[in-house]
C-alpha positions as CSV (number, residue, x, y, z in Angstrom):
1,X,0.0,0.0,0.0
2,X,1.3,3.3,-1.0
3,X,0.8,6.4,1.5
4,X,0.3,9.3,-0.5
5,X,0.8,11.6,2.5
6,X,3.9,13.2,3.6
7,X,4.3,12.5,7.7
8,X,6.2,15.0,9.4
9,X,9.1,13.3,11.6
10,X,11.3,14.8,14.4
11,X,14.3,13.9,15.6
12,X,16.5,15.7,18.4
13,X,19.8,14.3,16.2
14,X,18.1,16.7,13.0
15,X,21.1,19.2,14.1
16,X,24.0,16.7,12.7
17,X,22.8,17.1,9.1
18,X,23.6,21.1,8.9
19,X,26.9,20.3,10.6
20,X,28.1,17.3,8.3
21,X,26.4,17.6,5.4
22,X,27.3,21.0,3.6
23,X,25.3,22.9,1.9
24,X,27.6,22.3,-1.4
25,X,27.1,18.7,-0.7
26,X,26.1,16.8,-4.4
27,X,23.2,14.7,-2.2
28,X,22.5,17.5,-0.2
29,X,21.9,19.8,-3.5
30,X,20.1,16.5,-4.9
31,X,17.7,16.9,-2.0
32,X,17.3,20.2,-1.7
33,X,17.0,21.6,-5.7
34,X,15.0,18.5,-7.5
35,X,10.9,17.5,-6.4
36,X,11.3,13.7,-6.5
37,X,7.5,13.8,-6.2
38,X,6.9,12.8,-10.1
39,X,8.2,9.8,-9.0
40,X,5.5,8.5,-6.7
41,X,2.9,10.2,-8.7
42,X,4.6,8.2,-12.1
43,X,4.7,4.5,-10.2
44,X,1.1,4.9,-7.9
45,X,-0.7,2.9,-10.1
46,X,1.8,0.3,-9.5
47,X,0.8,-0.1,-5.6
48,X,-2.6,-1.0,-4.2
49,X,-4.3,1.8,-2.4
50,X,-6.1,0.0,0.0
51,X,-4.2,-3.9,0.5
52,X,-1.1,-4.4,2.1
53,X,1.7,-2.5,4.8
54,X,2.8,0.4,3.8
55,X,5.3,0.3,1.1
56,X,8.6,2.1,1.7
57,X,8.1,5.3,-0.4
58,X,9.5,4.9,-4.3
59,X,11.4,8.1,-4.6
60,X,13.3,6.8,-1.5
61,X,14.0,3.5,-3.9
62,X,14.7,5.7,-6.6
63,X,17.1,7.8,-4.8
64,X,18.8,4.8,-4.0
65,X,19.3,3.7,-7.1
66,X,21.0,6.8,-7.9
67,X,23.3,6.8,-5.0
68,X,24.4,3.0,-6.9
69,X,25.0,4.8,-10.0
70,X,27.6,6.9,-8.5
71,X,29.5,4.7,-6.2
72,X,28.7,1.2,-7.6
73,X,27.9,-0.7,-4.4
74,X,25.9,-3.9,-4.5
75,X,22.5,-3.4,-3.0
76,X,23.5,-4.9,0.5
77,X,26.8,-2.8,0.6
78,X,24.5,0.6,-0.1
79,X,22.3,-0.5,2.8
80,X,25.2,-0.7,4.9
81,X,27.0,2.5,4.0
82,X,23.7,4.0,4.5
83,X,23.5,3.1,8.2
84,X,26.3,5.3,8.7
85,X,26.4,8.0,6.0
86,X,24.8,11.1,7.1
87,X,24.9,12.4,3.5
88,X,23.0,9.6,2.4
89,X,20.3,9.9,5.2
90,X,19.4,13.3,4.3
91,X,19.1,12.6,0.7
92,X,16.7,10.0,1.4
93,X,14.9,11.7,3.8
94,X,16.1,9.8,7.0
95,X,15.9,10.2,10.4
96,X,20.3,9.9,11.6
97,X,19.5,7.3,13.8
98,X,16.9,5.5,11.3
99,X,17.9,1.6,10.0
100,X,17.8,1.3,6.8
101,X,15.1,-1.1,5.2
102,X,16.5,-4.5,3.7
103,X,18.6,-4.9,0.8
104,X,16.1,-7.1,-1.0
105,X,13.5,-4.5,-1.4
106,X,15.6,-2.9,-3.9
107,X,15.8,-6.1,-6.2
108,X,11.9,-6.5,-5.8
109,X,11.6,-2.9,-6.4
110,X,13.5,-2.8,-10.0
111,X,12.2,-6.1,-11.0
112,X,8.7,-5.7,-10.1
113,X,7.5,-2.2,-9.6
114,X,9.4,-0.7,-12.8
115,X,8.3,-3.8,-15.0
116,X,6.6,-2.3,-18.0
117,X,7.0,1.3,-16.7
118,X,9.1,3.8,-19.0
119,X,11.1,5.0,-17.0
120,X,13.6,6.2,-19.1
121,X,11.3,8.7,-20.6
122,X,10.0,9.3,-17.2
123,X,13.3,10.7,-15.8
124,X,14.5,12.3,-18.8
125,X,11.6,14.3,-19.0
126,X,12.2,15.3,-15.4
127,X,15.7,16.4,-15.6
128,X,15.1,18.0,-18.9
129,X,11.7,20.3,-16.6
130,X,14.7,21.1,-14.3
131,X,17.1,22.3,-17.0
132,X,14.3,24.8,-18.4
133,X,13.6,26.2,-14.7
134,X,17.4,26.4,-13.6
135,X,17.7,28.4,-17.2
136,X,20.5,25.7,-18.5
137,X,17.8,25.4,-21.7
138,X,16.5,28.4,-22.4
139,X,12.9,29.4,-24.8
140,X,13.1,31.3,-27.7
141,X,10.2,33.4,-29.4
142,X,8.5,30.3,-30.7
143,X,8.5,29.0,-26.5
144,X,10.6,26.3,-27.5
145,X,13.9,25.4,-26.6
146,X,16.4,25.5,-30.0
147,X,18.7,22.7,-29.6
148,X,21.4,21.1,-31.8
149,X,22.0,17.4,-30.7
150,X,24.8,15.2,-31.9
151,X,23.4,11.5,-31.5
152,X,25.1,8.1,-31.3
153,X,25.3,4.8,-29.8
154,X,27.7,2.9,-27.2
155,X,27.9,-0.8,-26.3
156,X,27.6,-1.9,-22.6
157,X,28.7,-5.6,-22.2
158,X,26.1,-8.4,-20.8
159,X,26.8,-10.4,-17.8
160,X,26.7,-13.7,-19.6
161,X,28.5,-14.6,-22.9
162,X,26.3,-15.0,-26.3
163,X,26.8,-19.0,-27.1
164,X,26.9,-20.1,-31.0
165,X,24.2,-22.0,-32.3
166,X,26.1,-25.3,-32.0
167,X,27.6,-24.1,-28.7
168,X,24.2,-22.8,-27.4
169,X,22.3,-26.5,-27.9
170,X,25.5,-28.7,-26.8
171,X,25.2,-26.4,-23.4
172,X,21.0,-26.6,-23.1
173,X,21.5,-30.4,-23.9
174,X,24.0,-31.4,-21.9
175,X,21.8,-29.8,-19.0
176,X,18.8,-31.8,-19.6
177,X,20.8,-34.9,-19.8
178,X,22.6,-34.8,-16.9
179,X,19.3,-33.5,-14.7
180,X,17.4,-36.6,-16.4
181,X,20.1,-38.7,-14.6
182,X,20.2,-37.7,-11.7
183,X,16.4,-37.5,-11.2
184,X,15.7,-40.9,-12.8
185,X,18.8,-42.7,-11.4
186,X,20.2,-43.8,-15.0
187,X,23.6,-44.3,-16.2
188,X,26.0,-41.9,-18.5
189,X,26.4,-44.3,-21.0
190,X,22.4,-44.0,-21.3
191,X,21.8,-40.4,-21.4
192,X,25.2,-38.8,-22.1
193,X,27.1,-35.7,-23.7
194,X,26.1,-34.2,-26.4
195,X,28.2,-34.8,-30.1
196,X,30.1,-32.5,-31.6
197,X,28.1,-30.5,-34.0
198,X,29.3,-30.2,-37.6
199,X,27.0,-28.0,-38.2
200,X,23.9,-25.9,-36.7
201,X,20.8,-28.3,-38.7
202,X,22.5,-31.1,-37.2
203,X,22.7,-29.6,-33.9
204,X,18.8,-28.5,-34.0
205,X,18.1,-32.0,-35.3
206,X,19.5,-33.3,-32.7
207,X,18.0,-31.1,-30.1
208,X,14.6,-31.6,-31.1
209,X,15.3,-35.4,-31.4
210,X,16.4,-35.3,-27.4
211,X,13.2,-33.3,-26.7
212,X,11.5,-36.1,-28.1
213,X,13.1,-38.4,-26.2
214,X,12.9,-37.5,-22.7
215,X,9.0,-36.4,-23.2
216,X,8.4,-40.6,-24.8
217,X,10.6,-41.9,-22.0
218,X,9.8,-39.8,-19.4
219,X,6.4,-37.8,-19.5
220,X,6.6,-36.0,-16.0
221,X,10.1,-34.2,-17.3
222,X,8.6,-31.4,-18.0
223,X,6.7,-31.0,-14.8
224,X,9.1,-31.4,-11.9
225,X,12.3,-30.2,-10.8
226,X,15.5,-29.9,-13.0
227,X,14.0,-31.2,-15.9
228,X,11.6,-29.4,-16.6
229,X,13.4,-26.5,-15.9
230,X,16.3,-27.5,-18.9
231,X,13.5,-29.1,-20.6
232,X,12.2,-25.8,-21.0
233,X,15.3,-23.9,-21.7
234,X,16.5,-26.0,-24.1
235,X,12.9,-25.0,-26.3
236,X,14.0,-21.8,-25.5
237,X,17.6,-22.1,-26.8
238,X,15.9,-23.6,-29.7
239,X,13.9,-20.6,-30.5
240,X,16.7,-18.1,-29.9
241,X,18.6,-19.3,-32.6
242,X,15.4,-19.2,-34.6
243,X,14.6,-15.6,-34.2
244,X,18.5,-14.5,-33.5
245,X,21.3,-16.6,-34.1
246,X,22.6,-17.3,-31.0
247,X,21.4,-17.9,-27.6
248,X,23.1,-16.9,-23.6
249,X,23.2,-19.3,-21.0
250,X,22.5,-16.2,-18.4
251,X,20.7,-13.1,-20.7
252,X,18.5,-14.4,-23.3
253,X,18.3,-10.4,-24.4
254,X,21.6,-9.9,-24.9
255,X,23.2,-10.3,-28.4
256,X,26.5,-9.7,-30.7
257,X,27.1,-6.5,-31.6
258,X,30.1,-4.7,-33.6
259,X,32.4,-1.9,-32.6
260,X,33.5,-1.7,-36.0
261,X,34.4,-4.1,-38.7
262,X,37.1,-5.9,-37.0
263,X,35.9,-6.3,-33.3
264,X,32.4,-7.1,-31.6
265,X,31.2,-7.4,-29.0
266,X,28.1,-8.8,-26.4
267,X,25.7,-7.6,-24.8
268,X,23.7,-3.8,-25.4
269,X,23.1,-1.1,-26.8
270,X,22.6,2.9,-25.6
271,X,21.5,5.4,-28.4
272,X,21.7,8.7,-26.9
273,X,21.0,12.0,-28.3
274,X,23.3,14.6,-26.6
275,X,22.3,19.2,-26.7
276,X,25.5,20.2,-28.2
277,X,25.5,23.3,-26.2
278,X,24.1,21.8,-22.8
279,X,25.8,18.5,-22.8
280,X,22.3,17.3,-22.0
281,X,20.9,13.9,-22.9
282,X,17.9,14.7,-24.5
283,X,16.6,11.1,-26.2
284,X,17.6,7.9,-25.6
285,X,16.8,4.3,-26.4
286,X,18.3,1.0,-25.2
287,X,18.2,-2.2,-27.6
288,X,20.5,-5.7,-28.2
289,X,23.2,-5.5,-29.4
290,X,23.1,-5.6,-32.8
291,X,20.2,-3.4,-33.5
292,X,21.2,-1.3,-36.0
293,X,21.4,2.6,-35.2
294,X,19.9,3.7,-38.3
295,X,16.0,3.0,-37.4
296,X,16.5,3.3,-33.6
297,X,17.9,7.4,-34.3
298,X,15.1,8.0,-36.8
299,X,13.1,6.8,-34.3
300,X,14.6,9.2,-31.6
301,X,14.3,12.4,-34.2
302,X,10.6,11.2,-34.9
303,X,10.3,12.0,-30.7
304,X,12.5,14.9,-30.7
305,X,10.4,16.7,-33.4
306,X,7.0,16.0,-31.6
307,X,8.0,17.6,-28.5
308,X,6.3,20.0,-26.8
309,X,9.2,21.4,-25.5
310,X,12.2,21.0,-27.9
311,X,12.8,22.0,-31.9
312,X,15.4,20.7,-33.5
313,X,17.7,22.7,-35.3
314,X,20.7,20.7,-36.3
315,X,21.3,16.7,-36.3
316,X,24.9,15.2,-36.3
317,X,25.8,12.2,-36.2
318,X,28.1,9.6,-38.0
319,X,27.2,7.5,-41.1
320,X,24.7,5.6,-39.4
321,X,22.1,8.7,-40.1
322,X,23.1,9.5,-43.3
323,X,20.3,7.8,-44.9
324,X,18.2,9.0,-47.7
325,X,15.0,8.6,-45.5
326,X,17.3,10.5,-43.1
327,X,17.7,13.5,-45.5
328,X,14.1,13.4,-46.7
329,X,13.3,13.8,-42.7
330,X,15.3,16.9,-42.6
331,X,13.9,18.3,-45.4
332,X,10.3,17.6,-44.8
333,X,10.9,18.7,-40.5
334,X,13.0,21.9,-41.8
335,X,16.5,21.0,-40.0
336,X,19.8,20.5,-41.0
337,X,21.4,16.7,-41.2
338,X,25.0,16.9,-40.4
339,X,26.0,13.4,-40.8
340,X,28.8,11.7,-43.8
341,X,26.6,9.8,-46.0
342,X,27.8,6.3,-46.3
343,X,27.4,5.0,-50.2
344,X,25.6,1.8,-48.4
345,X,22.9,3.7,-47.2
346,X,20.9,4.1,-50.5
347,X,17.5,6.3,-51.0
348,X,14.7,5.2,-49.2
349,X,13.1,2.7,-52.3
350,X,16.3,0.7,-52.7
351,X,15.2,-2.5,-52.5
352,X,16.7,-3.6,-49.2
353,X,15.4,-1.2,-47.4
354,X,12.2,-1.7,-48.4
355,X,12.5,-5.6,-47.7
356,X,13.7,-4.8,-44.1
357,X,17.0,-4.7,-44.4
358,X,19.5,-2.2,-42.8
359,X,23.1,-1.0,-42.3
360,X,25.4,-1.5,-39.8
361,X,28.3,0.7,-39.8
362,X,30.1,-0.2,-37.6
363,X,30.6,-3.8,-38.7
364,X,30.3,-2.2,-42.2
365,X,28.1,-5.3,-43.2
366,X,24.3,-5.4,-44.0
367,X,21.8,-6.7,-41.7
368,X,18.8,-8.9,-42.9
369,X,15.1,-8.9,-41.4
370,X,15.6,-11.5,-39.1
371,X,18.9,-9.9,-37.3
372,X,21.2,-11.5,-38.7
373,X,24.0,-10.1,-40.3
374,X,26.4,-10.5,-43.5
375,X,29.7,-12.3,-42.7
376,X,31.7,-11.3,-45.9
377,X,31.1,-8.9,-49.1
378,X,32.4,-7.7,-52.5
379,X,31.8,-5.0,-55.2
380,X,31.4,-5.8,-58.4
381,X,30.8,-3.7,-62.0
382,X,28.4,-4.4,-64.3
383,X,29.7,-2.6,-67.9
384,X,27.0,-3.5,-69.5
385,X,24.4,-1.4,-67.4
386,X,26.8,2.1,-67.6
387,X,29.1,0.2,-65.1
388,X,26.8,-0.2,-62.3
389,X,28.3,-0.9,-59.1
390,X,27.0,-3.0,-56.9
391,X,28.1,-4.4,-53.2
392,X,27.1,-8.1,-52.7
393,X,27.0,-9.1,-49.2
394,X,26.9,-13.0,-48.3
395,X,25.0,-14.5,-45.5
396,X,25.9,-17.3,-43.4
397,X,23.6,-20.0,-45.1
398,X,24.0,-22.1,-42.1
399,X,22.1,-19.9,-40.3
400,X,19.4,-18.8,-42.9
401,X,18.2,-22.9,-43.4
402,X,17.2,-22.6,-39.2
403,X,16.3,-19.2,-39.9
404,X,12.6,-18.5,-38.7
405,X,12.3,-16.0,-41.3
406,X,13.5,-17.9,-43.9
407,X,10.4,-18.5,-46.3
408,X,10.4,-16.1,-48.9
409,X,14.2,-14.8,-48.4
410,X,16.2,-18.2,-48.5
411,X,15.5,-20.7,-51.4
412,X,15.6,-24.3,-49.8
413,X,18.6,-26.2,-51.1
414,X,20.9,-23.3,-51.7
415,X,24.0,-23.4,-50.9
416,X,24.6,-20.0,-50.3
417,X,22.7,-16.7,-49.7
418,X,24.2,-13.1,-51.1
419,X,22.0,-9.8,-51.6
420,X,23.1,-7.2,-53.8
421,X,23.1,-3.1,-53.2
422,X,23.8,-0.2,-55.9
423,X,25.9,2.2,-54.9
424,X,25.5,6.1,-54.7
425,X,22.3,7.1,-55.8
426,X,21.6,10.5,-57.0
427,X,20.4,12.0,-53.8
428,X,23.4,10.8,-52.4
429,X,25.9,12.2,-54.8
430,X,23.7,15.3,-54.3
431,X,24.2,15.3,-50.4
432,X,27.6,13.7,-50.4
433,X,28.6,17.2,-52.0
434,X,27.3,19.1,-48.9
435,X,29.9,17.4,-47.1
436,X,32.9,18.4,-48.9
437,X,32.1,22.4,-47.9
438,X,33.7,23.9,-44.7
439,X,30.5,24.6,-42.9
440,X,29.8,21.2,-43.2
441,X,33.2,20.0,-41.3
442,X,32.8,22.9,-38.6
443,X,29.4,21.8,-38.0
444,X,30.7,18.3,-38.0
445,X,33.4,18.6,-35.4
446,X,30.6,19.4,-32.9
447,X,30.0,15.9,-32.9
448,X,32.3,15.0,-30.3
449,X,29.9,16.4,-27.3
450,X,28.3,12.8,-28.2
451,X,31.4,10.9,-27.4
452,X,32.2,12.9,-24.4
453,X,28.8,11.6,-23.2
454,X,29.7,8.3,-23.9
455,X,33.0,8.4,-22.2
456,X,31.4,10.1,-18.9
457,X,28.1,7.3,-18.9
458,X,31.0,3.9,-19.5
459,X,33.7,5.7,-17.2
460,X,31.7,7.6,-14.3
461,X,27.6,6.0,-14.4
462,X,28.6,1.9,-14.7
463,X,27.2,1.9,-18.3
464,X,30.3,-0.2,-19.3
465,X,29.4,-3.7,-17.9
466,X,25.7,-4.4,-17.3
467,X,25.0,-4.9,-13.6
468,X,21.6,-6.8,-14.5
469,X,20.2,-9.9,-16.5
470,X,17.8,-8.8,-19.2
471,X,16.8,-6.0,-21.5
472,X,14.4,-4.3,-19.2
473,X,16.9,-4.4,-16.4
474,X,19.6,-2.8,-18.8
475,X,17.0,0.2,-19.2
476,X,16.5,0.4,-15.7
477,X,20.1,0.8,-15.6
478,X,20.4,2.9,-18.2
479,X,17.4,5.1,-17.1
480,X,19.3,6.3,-13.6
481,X,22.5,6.5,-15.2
482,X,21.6,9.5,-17.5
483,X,18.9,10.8,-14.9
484,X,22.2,11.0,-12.8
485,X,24.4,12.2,-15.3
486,X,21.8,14.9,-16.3
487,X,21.5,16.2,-12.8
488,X,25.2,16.4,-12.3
489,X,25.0,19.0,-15.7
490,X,22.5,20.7,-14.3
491,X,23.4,21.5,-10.7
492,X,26.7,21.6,-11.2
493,X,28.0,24.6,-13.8
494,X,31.8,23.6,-14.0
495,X,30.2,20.4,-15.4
496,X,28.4,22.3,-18.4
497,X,31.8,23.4,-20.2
């Protein structure tokens, strides 16, 4: 049950706080110059009104999780610097001699109560109320904020490792095999390890064979204990590498992704959209990692431009939002696009895009519907259509026969899958010289206020490992790190330069 009404508490200790914590204090400023009220409001239909004990107030929950984007404790180590950290007790609106509340309610708190609730929007909307009444963003005629933003994306590694196909079902059905035998008492040389795998039909042929198995053999597997447990997992597994590719033993969301052509990695993704003047994070979305950051940051400028609040005036970025759909956005929304058009990002009726597929720079490699991406490529000429150049990229055809999307992209039988892009259309060539003038490059350079986001969220707010399992729980992560990162722009001038 959620008290909606403030109590007032005394305390004859209340002294201590204006003689430890200083008035410059970053959790005393925290306290005193941001309403953490839109929190509760944001989150009360989450909590029953009427059933239950009191709930320990969210924006104290919140608050906390802020305090572990700054120092990176674990939640039992926060509850414990808490019990003696005066800073931390007026921040959360303690009493100095009040416990703390137990360390679990934290993990219920991000896994339950913010389930399904954006909070990433929530607090960015927040912070971005508080920049407008602190005068860090400031109106113009219209009553909307003019902002250039420089957008881009940066990789935050998963807990768990992303398994290959074959590596994925030898795991999952080596699991289920050993949890069969030691719930039915039967030998190794009955149920054992799994082959090795030539290739990944075989190792899906085999999976599903073993699921048949241990359902004919023994029909309560997949309703007690361990094996139903790896019973369903390995199903799981199964469909993974259906939709994806791969599979994780620990983070079914997370996924390979590319830093650039030569090294990858796994786990997430952050796009952010940085105010070039600010600093400010003013968008952002969190995906697997090998989304693609083309329709993710038209996406983010489709939000940008509908704001009450916000118009955009300039949009950098890399090559990744140099598309023609891109430039058509610009033109159509009346703001510049400051991005280097990448020949591989054709106009918007090329005919990948308009079969799904996109472009991922940094692994300079196309991506198909599915997810999946290209493993090799090669140019080629044609002479006898006024030399026109195409890039052929090749798929892994392994994949594509497992592939759940395969039906009308992969023709059974074939032993290989390639899809062909022309290069340079004519409203590229057309904006590709735009980028060859000097305003162009001096806009340009401004694009490195989005990196120095992106160095400040890995290095400072934890957004280089994950510290949760899961999508969702990456966005919950994600969601306090900028919050926190905003407020430190905000309240804290030095930090605006």
């Amino acid at each position: 049950m959620l008290n909606k009404q403030k109590t007032i508490r005394l305390s004859p200790y209340s002294d201590l706080y204006d003689i430890l914590v200083k008035p410059d204090n970053r959790y005393r400023r925290f306290h005193d110059e941001v309403d953490f009220t839109f929190v509760r409001e944001a989150l009360a239909g989450r909590y029953s009104e009427f059933m239950g004990k009191t709930a320990v107030d969210p924006v104290v929950l919140i608050k906390c999780l802020i305090i572990k984007e700054i120092t990176e404790f674990s939640d039992r180590d926060l509850m414990e610097e808490v019990r003696v950290n005066m800073a931390y007790k007026y921040f959360l609106d303690m009493l100095p001699e009040q416990e703390p509340f137990d360390a679990s309610l934290l993990s219920y708190f991000r896994r339950k109560r913010l389930r399904g609730c954006d909070l990433l929007g929530t607090l960015l909307g927040q912070s971005l109320q508080l920049a407008l009444e602190k005068g860090v963003l400031k109106r113009g005629n219209n009553g909307k904020v003019v902002v250039t933003v420089a957008v881009d994306s940066t990789h935050t590694e998963s807990l768990g490792r992303v398994l290959l196909p074959r590596e994925g079902i030898a795991h999952f059905c080596n699991k289920l095999s050993k949890a069969i035998r030691d719930s039915y008492g039967l030998g190794f040389d009955q149920w054992g390890q799994a082959p090795v795998f030539a290739n990944t039909e075989e190792a899906v042929a085999y999976a599903r064979a073993l699921l048949s198995r241990a359902l004919a053999e023994f029909p309560d597997c997949r309703v007690s204990g361990k094996t139903r447990l790896y019973y369903n997992r390995l199903e799981e597994a199964l469909e993974d590498i259906a939709d994806h590719g791969s599979c994780s033993a620990s983070d079914r969301d997370a996924r390979t992704g590319h830093k650039n052509a030569a090294s990858h990695f796994e786990g997430y993704k952050s796009h952010i959209m940085t105010d070039v003047d600010s600093g400010l994070v003013l968008g952002a979305a969190v995906t697997s990692g090998e989304v693609s950051d083309t329709p993710v940051g038209e996406h983010l400028v489709d939000e940008l431009i509908q704001s009450d609040d916000l118009e955009l005036e300039r949009l950098i970025g890399d090559g990744s939002y140099g598309s023609t759909a891109m430039m058509k956005k610009a033109r159509h929304d009346s703001f510049d696009l400051v991005a280097t058009a990448n020949p591989m990002l054709g106009s918007s009726q090329s005919r990948y895009q308009q079969k799904g597929f996109t472009y991922n720079k940094d692994a300079d490699m196309l991506v198909c519907p599915a997810g999946h991406m290209a493993v090799s490529s090669c140019v080629r000429h044609y002479k006898h259509e006024d030399n026109r150049t195409v890039r052929m990229f090749y798929f892994d055809v392994d994949r594509c026969r497992n592939c759940s999307n395969r039906e009308g992209c992969y023709k059974a039988g074939a032993k290989s899958k390639s899809y062909s892009v022309t290069i340079l259309t004519d409203l590229q060539k057309e904006y590709i010289s735009k980028t060859k003038t000097p305003q162009f490059r001096e806009h340009f350079r401004k694009r490195t206020a989005a990196e120095r986001t992106n160095a400040e969220l890995k290095r400072g707010r934890g957004l280089r490992k994950a510290r949760y399992y899961g999508l969702e729980m990456m966005t919950v992560q994600a969601a306090v790190a900028l919050f926190t990162y905003n407020l430190k722009k905000i309240l804290c001038p030095k930090s605006r330069k």
